[in-house]
C-alpha positions as CSV (number, residue, x, y, z in Angstrom):
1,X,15.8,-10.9,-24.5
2,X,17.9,-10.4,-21.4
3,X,15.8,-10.1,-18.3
4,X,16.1,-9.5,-14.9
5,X,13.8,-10.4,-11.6
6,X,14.5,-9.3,-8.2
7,X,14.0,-11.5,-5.1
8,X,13.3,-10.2,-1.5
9,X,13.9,-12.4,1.2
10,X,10.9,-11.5,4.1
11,X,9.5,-13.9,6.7
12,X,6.7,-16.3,6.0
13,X,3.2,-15.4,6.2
14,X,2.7,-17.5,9.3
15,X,5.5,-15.7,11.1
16,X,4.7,-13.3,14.6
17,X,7.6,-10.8,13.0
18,X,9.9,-8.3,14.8
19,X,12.5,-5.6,14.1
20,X,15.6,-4.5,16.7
21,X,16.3,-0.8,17.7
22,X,17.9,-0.2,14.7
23,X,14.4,-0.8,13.0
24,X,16.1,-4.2,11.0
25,X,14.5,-7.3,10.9
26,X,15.0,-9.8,13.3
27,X,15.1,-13.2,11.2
28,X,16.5,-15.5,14.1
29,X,15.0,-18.4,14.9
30,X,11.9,-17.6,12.1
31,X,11.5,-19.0,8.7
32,X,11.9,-17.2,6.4
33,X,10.5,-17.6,1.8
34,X,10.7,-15.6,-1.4
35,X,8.1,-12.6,-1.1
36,X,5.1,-13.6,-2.7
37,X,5.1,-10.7,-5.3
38,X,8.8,-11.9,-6.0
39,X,7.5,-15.2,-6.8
40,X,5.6,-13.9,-10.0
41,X,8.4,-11.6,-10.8
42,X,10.8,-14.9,-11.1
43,X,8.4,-16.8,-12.5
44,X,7.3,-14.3,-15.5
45,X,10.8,-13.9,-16.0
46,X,11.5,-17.4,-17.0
47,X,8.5,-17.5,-19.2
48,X,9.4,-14.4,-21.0
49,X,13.2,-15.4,-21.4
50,X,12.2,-19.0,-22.7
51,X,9.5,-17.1,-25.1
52,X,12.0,-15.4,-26.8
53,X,15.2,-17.7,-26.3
54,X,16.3,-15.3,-24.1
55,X,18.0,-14.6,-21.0
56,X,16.6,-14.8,-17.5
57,X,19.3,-13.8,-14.2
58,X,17.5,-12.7,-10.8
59,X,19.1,-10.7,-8.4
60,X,18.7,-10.1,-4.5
61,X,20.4,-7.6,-1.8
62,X,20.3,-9.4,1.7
63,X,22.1,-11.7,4.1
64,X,23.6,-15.1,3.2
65,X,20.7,-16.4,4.2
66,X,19.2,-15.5,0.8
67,X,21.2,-17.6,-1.2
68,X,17.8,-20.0,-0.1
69,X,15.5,-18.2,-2.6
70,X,18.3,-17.6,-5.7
71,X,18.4,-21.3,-4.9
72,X,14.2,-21.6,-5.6
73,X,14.7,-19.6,-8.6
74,X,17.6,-21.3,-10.1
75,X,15.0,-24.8,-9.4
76,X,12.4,-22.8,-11.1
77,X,14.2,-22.2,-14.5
78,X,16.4,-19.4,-14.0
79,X,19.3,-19.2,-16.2
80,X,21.5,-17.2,-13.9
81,X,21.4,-16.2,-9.7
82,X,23.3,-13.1,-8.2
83,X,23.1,-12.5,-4.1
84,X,24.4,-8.7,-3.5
85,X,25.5,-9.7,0.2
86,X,27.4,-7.7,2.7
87,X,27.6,-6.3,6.0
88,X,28.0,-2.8,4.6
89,X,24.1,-3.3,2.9
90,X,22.9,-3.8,6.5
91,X,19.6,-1.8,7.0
92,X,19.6,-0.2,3.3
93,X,16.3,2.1,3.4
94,X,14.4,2.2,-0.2
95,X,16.6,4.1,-1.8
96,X,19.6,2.8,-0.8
97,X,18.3,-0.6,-2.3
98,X,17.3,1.1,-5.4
99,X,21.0,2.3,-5.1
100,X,22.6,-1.3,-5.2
101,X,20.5,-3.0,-7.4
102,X,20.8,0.1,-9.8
103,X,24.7,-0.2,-9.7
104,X,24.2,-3.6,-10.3
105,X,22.3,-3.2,-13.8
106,X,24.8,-0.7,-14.5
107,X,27.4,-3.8,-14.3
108,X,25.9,-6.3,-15.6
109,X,23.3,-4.9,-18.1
110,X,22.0,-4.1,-20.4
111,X,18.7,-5.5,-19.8
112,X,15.4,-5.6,-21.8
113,X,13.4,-6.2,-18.8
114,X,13.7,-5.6,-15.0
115,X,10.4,-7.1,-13.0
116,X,10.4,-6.2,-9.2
117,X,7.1,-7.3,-7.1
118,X,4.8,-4.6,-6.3
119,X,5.7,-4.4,-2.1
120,X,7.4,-6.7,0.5
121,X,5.2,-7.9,2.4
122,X,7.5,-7.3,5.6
123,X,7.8,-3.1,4.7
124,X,4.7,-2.6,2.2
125,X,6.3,0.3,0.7
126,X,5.8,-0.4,-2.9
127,X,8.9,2.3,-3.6
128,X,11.9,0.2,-4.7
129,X,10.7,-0.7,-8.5
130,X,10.2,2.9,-9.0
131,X,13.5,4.5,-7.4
132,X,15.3,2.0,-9.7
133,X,13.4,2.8,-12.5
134,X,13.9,6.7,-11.9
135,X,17.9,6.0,-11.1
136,X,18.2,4.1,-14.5
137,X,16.0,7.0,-16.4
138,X,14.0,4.1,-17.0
139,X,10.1,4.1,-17.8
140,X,8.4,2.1,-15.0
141,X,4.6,0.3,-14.9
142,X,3.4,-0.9,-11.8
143,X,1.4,-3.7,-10.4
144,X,1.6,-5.5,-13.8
145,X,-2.0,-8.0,-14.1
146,X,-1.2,-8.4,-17.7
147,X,1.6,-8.1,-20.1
148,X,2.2,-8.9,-23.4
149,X,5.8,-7.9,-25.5
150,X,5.1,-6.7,-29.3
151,X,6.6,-9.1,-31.9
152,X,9.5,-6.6,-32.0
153,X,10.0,-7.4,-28.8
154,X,10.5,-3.1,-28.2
155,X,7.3,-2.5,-26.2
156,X,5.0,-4.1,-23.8
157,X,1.4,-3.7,-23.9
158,X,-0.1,-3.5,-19.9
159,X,-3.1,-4.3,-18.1
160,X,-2.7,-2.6,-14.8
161,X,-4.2,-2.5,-11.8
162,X,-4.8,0.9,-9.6
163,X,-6.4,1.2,-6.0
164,X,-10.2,1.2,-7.9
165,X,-9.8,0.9,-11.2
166,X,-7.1,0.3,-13.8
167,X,-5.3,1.4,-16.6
168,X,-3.8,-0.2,-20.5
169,X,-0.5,1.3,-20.8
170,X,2.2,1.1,-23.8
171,X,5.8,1.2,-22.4
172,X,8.8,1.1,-24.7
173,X,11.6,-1.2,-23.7
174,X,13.9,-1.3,-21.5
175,X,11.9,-0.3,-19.1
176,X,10.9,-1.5,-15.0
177,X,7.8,-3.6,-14.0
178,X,6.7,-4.4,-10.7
179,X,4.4,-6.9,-10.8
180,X,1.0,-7.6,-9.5
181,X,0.1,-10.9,-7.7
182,X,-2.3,-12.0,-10.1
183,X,-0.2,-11.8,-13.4
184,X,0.9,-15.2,-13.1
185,X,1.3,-18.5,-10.9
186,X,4.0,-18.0,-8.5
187,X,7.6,-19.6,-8.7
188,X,7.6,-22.1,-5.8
189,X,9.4,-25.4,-5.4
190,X,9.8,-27.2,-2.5
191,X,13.3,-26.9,-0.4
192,X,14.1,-31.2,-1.4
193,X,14.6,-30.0,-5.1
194,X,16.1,-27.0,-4.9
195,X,18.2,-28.2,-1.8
196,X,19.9,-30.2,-4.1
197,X,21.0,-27.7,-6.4
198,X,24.8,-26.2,-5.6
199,X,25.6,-23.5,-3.8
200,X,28.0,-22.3,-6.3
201,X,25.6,-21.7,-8.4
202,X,24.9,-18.6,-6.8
203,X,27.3,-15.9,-7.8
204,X,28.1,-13.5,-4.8
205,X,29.3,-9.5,-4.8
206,X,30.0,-7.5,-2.4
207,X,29.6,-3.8,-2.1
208,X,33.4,-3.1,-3.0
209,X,32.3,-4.9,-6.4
210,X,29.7,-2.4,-7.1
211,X,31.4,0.6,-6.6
212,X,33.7,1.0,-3.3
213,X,33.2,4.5,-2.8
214,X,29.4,3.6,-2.2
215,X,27.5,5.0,0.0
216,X,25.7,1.7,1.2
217,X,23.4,0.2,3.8
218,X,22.7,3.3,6.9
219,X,25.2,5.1,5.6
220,X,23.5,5.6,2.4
221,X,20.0,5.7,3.5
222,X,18.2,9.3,3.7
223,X,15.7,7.4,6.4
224,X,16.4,6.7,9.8
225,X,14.5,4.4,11.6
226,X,13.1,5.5,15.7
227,X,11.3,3.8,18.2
228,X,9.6,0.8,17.5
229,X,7.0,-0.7,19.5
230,X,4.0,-3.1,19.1
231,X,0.9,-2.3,17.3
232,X,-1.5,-2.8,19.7
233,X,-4.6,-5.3,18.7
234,X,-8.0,-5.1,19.4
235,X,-8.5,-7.4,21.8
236,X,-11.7,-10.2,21.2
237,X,-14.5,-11.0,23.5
238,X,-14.0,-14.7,21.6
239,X,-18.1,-15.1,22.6
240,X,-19.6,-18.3,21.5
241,X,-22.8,-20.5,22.9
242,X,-24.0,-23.2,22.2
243,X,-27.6,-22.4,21.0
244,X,-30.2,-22.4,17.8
245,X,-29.2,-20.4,15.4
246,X,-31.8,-17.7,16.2
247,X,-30.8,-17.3,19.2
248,X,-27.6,-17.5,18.4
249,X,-28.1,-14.0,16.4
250,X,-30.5,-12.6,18.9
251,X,-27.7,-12.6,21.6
252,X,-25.0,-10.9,18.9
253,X,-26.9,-8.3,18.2
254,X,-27.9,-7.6,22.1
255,X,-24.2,-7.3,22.5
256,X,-23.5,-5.2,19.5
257,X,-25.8,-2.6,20.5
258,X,-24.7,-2.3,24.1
259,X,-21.1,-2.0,22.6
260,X,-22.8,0.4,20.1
261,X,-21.0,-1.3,16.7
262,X,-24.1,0.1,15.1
263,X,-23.6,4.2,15.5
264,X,-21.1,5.7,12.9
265,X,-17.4,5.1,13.7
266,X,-16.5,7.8,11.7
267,X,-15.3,10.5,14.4
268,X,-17.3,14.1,13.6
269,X,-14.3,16.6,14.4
270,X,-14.8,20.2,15.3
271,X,-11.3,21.1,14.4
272,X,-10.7,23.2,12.0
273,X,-8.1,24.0,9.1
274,X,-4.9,25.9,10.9
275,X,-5.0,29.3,9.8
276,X,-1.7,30.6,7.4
277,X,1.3,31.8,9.4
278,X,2.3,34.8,6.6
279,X,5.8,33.3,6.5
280,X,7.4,32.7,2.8
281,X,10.8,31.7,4.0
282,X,10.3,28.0,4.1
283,X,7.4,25.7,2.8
284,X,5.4,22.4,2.8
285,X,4.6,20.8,-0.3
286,X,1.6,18.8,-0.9
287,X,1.3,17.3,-4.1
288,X,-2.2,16.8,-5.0
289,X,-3.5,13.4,-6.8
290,X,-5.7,14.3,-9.5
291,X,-9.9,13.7,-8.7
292,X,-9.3,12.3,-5.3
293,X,-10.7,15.5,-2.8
294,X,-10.4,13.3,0.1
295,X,-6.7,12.1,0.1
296,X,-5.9,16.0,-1.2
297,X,-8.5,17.7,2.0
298,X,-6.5,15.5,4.6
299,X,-3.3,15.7,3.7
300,X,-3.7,19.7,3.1
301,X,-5.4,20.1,6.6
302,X,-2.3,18.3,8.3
303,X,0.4,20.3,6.2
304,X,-1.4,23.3,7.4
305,X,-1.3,22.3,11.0
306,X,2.3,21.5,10.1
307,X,3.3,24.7,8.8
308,X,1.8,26.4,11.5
309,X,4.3,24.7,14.0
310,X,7.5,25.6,11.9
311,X,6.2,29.2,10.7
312,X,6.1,27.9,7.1
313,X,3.5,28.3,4.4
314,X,1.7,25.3,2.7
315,X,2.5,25.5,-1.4
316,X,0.2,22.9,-3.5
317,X,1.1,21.8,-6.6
318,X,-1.2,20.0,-9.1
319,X,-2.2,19.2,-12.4
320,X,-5.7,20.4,-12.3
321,X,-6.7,23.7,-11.1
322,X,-8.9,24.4,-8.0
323,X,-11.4,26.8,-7.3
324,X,-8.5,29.5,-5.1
325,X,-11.4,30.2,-2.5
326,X,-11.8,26.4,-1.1
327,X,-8.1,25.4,-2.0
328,X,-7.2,27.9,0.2
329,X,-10.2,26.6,3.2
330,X,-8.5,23.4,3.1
331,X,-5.0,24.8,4.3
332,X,-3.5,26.1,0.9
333,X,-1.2,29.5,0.6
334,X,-0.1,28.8,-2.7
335,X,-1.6,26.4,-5.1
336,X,1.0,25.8,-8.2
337,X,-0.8,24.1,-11.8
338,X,1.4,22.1,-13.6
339,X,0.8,22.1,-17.3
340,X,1.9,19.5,-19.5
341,X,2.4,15.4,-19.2
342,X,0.1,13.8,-16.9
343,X,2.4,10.8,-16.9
344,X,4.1,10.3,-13.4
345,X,7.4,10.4,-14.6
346,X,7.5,13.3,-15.9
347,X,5.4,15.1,-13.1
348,X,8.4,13.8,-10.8
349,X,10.9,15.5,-12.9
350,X,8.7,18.4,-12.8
351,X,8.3,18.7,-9.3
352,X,12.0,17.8,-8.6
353,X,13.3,20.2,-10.6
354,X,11.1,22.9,-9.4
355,X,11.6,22.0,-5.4
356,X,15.4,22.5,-5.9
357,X,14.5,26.1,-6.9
358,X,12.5,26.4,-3.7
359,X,12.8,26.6,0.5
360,X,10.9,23.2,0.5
361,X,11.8,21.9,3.6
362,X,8.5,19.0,3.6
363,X,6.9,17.2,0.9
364,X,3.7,15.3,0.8
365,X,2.1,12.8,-1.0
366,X,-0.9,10.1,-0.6
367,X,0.2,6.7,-0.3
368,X,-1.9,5.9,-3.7
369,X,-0.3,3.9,-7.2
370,X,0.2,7.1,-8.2
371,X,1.6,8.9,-5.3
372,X,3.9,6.2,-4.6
373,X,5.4,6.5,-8.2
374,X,5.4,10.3,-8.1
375,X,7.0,10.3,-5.0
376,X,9.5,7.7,-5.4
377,X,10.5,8.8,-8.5
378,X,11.1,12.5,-6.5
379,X,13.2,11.2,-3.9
380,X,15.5,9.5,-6.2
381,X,15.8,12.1,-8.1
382,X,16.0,14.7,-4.8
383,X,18.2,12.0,-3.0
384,X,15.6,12.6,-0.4
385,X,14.7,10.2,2.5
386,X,10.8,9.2,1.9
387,X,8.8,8.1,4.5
388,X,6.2,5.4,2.7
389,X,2.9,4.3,3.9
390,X,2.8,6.5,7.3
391,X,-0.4,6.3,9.2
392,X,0.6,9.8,11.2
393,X,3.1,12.8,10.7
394,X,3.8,15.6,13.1
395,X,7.0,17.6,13.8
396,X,9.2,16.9,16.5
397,X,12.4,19.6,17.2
398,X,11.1,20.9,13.9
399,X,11.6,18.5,11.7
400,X,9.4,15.7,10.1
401,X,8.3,12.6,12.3
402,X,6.3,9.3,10.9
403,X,4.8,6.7,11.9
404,X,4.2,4.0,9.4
405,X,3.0,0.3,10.3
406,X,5.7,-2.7,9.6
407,X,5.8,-5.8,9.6
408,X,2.0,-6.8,8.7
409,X,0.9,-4.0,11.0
410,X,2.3,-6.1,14.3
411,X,4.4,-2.6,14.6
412,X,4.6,0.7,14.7
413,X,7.9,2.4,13.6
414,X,8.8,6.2,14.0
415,X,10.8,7.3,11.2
416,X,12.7,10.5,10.5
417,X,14.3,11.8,7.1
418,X,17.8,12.9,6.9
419,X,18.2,14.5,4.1
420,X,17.3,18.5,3.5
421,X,14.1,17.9,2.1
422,X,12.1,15.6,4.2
423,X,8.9,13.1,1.9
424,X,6.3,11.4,3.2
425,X,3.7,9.2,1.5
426,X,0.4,8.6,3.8
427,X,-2.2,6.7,4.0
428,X,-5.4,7.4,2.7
429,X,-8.4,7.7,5.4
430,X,-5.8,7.7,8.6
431,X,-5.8,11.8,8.8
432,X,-8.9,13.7,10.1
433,X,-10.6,15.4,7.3
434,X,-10.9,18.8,9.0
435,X,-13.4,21.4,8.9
436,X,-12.5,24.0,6.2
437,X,-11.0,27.2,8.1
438,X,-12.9,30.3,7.6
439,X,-12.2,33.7,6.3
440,X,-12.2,34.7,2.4
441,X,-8.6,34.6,1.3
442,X,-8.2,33.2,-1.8
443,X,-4.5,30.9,-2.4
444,X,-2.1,32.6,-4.8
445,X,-1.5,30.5,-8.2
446,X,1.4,30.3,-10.2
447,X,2.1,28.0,-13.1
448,X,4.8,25.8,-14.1
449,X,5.1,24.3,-17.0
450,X,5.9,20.7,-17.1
451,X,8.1,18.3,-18.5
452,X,7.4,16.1,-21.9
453,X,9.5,13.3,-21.7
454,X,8.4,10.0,-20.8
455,X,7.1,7.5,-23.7
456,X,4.5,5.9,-21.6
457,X,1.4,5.8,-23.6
458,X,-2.3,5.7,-21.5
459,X,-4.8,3.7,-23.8
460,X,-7.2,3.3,-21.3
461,X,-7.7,4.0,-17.8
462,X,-10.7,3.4,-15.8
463,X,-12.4,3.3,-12.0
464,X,-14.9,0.6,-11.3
465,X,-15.0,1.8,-8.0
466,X,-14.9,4.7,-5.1
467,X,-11.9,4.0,-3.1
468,X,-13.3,6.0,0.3
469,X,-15.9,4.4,0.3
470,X,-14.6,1.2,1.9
471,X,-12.4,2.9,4.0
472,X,-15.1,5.2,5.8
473,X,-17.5,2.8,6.3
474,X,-18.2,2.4,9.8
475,X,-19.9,-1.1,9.0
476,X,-18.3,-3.6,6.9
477,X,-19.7,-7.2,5.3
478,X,-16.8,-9.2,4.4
479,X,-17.6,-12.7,2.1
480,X,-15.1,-15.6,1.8
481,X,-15.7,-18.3,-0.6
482,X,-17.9,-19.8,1.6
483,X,-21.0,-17.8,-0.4
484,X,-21.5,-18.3,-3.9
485,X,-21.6,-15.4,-5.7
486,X,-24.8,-15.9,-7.4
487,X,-26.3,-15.4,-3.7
488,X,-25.1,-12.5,-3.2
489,X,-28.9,-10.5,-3.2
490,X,-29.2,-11.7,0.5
491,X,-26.0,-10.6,1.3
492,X,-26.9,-7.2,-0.4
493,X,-29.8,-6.9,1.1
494,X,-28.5,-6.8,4.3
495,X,-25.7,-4.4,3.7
496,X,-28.5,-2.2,2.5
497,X,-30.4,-2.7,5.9
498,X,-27.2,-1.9,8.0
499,X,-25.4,0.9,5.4
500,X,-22.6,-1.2,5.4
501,X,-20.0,-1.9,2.8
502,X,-19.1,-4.9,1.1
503,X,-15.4,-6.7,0.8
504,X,-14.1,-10.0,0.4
505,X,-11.3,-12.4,0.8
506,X,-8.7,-13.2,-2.1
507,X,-10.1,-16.1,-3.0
508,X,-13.6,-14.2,-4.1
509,X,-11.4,-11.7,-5.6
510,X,-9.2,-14.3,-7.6
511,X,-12.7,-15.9,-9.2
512,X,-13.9,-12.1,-10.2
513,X,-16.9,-12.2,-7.9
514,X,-16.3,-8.8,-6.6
515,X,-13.6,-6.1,-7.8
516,X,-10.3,-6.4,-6.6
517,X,-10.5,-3.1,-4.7
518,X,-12.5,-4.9,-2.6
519,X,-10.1,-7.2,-0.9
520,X,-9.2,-6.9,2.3
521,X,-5.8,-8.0,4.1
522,X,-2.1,-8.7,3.6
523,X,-2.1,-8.2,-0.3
524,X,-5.2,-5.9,-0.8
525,X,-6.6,-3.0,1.9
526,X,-6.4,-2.4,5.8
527,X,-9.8,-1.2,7.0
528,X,-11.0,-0.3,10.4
529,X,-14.9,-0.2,10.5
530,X,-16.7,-0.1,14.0
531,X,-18.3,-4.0,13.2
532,X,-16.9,-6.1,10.6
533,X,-19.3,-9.2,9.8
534,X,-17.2,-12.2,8.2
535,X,-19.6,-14.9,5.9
536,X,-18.3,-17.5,4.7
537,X,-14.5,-16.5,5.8
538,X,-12.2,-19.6,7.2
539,X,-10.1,-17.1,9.1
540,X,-6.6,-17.4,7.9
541,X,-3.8,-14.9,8.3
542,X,-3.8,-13.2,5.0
543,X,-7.2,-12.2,5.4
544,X,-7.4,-10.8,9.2
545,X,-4.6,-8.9,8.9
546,X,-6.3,-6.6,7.2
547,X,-9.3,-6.4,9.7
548,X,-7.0,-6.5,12.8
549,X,-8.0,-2.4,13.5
550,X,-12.2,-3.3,13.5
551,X,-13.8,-2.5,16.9
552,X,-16.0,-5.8,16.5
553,X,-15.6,-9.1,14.7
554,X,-19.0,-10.9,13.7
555,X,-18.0,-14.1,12.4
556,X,-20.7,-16.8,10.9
557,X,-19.4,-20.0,9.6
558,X,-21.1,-23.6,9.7
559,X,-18.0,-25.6,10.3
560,X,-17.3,-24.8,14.7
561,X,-13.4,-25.6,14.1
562,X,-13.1,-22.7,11.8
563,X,-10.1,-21.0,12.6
564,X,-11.6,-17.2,12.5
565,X,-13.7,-17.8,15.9
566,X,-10.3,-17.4,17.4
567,X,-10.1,-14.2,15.9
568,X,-13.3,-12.9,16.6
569,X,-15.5,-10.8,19.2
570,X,-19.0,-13.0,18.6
571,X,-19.1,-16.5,16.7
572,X,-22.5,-17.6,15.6
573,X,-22.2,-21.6,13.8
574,X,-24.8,-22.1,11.6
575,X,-25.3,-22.0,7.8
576,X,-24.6,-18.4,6.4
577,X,-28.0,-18.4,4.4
578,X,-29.8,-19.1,7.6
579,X,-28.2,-16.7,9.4
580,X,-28.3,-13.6,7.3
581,X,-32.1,-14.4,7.3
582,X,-33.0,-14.4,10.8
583,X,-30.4,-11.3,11.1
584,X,-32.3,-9.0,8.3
585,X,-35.5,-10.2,10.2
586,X,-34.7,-9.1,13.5
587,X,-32.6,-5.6,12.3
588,X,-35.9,-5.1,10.9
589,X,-37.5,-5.0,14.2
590,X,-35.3,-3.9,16.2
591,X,-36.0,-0.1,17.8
592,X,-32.2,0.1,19.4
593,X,-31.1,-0.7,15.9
594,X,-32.9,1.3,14.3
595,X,-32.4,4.7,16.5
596,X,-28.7,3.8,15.3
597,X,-29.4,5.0,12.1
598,X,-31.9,7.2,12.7
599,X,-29.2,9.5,14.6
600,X,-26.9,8.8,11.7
601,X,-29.5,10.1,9.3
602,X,-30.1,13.3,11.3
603,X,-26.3,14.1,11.9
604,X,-25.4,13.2,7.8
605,X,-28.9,16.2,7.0
């Protein structure tokens, strides 16, 4: 088998990271490795190319500087190492990457196999593997845990992984794979082998060896990047004395209730659902995920507040139906049913095919696995600028604006959309979930019927979990290796007590003590709960990047050098056993506390 990886170039982990006006990446004076998803990519490559006494060639678009990781690869096993470098590839968006690396194949192929990692962990989009998939007409899996090639060597059977559950899939070959970080140890050697290895082992094209007519880097990217500006942290109290343990929790949870990390810190608005504007001229599409009425409820309530601004109307379009009468309450005009494949590729060609027939001048999707599929498969197809991952939207001089999070959330970036029709994928839990607007108008319905095309066959496909859950708590237990699992009932015990919600570290994912949705940080979710409590948890980057938003930080470790009581609002030292006792004893007693949740109780009924 021929097979092909591709290699991003991003910053390491330990890196405070930047971008210039232009919205690039500053990489001066940092150091920079092979994205970590990349890593398993290359490595899985190897191992499937020496399984079948194949073919294994990896690929990345970026500076000369990136001849460093080609360099790794080649160390690693790779058989062959192509760097797509050129000032005219200089601040490529998504889909002018997909572009490039898509002309590439078209060069070089045919391949079998084409892994890509899940994200970068410097944009987070999670778009590239499925634009190249869609520009190759290729079928596409994503975030890959398992994989295992028939003994034809024509299909792969999957084990992948969603935001709370997962799915078995059959995909013919060739097809596109981004990979997941657990399907395999990374490819890493260190820089005094793979130093040694030549440069010239690197083959290098340029753009004009691709195609010349192009269009590449900004010139061929439907997104524009704005303003960019820091991402403001919550700043710490850093609190820590030098006290027994009891008292040690006794004065944390004095504080916490004066700074009131025990009330809800989900925000009851009193705003409701913008009423229709009557206008059929232009529209906003919202493209509803299928069983998730929270994602579909917020993104709905902001396309109506949307179309209100630009005198448009808000058309849904979905593969279930919807009872007309509440579609409509949550900021509907129009609610189109797709009938046919429920595969994502083929709802993309669906929708694509029917937006070109229609004034869309907006489309929306959540920031899900399968929103980020359907929609990058969309704007490939659309040649549309998509907006991934935005944590706001709103319309400036009538036309889309965005603000997504970069660089491991240390910025903010405003990005527009160039192209006619302007995407956006957002995250889920960062829009208000309005009330429903009143008034008993039912949405019109249409159907379309869908397209049958894609050979992706769904064996199985579960949820072991309720994604909002973890994102609307307002009070959050996170464990780190620290606490063996088979103590867990304390731990339990006391998210009962407090309402709270439990996560974990990597590490207590990796060991299948809790569910993968579950992990927090670089590589699983971003929360933002009113207290965050830490057990166990050393304090490393990967981890508190994805706790950076929580108003408070509770951490409880035994060793006083850990590194997370310089991340947090109140350290307590002590063993975590000891402390989660005396803390369920004295929430127990404690009237302040308890009002807290008395009030939550009353407002909830």
């Amino acid at each position: 088998m021929r097979i092909l990886a591709t290699a991003k170039q991003v910053p390491s982990s330990s890196e405070d990271l930047l971008l210039d006006s232009r919205g690039t990446m500053i990489r001066e004076g940092i150091a920079l490795e092979m994205n970590p998803y990349c890593k398993r990519a290359v490595a899985k490559a190897v191992e499937l190319a020496q399984l079948t006494n194949g073919n294994s060639m990896v690929v990345s678009l970026g500076p000369p500087s990136a001849e460093d990781i080609l360099l790794e690869a080649l160390a690693w096993g790779v058989d062959e190492a192509v760097l797509l470098s050129d000032p005219l590839f200089a601040g490529s968006d998504t889909l002018a990457t997909a572009r490039a690396l898509a002309a590439f194949v078209k060069k070089e192929g045919p391949f079998d196999l084409i892994l890509t990692g899940h994200s970068s962990l410097d944009s987070e989009t999670g778009q590239v593997g499925a634009e190249l998939a869609e520009l190759l007409d290729l079928a596409f899996a994503d975030s890959v845990r398992e994989l295992d090639l028939d003994k034809d060597n024509k299909l792969v059977n999957l084990r992948c992984e969603q935001d709370d559950g997962g799915r078995l899939l059959s995909v013919p070959l060739p097809a596109v794979l981004a990979v997941a970080e657990r399907l395999c140890p990374p490819a890493k050697v260190h820089r005094d082998i793979w130093s040694e290895i030549p440069s010239s082992r690197v083959r290098k094209l340029k753009a004009d060896d691709l195609d010349p007519k192009g269009p590449w880097g900004l010139q061929g990217s439907p997104t524009q990047v704005g303003s960019v500006r820091s991402f403001g942290k919550v700043p710490r109290l850093l609190w820590r004395l030098d006290k027994p343990v009891e008292s040690q929790v006794e004065d944390a949870l004095e504080i916490l209730i004066q700074r009131k990390a025990f009330e809800s810190s989900l925000e009851q608005t009193t705003e409701q659902v913008a009423s229709p504007t009557g206008k059929d001229d232009q529209s906003i599409c919202v493209v509803l995920e299928p069983n998730r009425e929270q994602f579909n409820r917020e993104l709905l309530g902001r396309a109506a507040l949307l179309a209100h601004q630009i005198d448009a109307k808000v058309l849904a379009i979905s593969t279930e139906a919807f009872n007309l009468s509440q579609i409509w309450k949550w900021g509907t005009d129009e609610l189109v049913v797709l009938n046919g494949s429920k595969i994502e590729q083929d709802i993309a060609a669906t929708i694509s095919c029917w937006a070109q027939s229609q004034s869309v001048e907006i489309m929306m999707f959540p920031a899900s696995y399968w929103g980020r599929e359907v929609a990058a498969r969309t704007a490939a197809r659309l040649e549309a600028g998509l907006i991934g991952d935005a944590v706001d939207i709103q319309i400036e001089n009538k036309r889309l604006l965005a603000f997504k999070p970069a660089n491991r959330g240390s910025q903010l970036v405003a990005i527009t959309a160039k192209s006619k029709v302007q995407m956006v994928s957002v995250r889920p839990g960062v829009l208000p979930l309005l009330l429903p607007r009143s008034g008993l108008q039912v949405a019109n319905m249409s159907t379309l019927k869908g397209v049958n095309k894609s050979q992706v066959q769904v064996r199985k496909s579960w949820r072991d979990d309720n994604f909002e859950d973890l994102l609307n708590a307002s009070i959050v237990i996170g464990l780190g290796a620290g606490v063996p699992n088979n103590q867990y009932g304390q731990i339990y015990q006391l998210a009962d007590l407090l309402g709270a919600q439990v996560a974990a570290t990597r590490k207590v994912t990796d060991k299948g003590w809790i569910q993968r949705s579950r992990q927090v940080g670089i590589t699983g979710r971003s929360i933002s709960p009113r207290l965050y409590i830490a057990i166990g948890i050393s304090g490393k980057y990967n981890h508190l990047a994805g706790v950076s938003g929580a108003q408070n930080i509770v951490a409880i470790n035994n060793d006083p050098d850990a590194v997370i009581f310089s991340n947090c609002d109140l350290a307590i030292v002590g063993n975590w056993d000891e402390v989660v006792s005396y803390m369920i004893d004295k929430i127990k007693n404690n009237i302040k506390i308890n009002s807290f949740f008395k009030q939550d109780k009353e407002q909830i009924n």
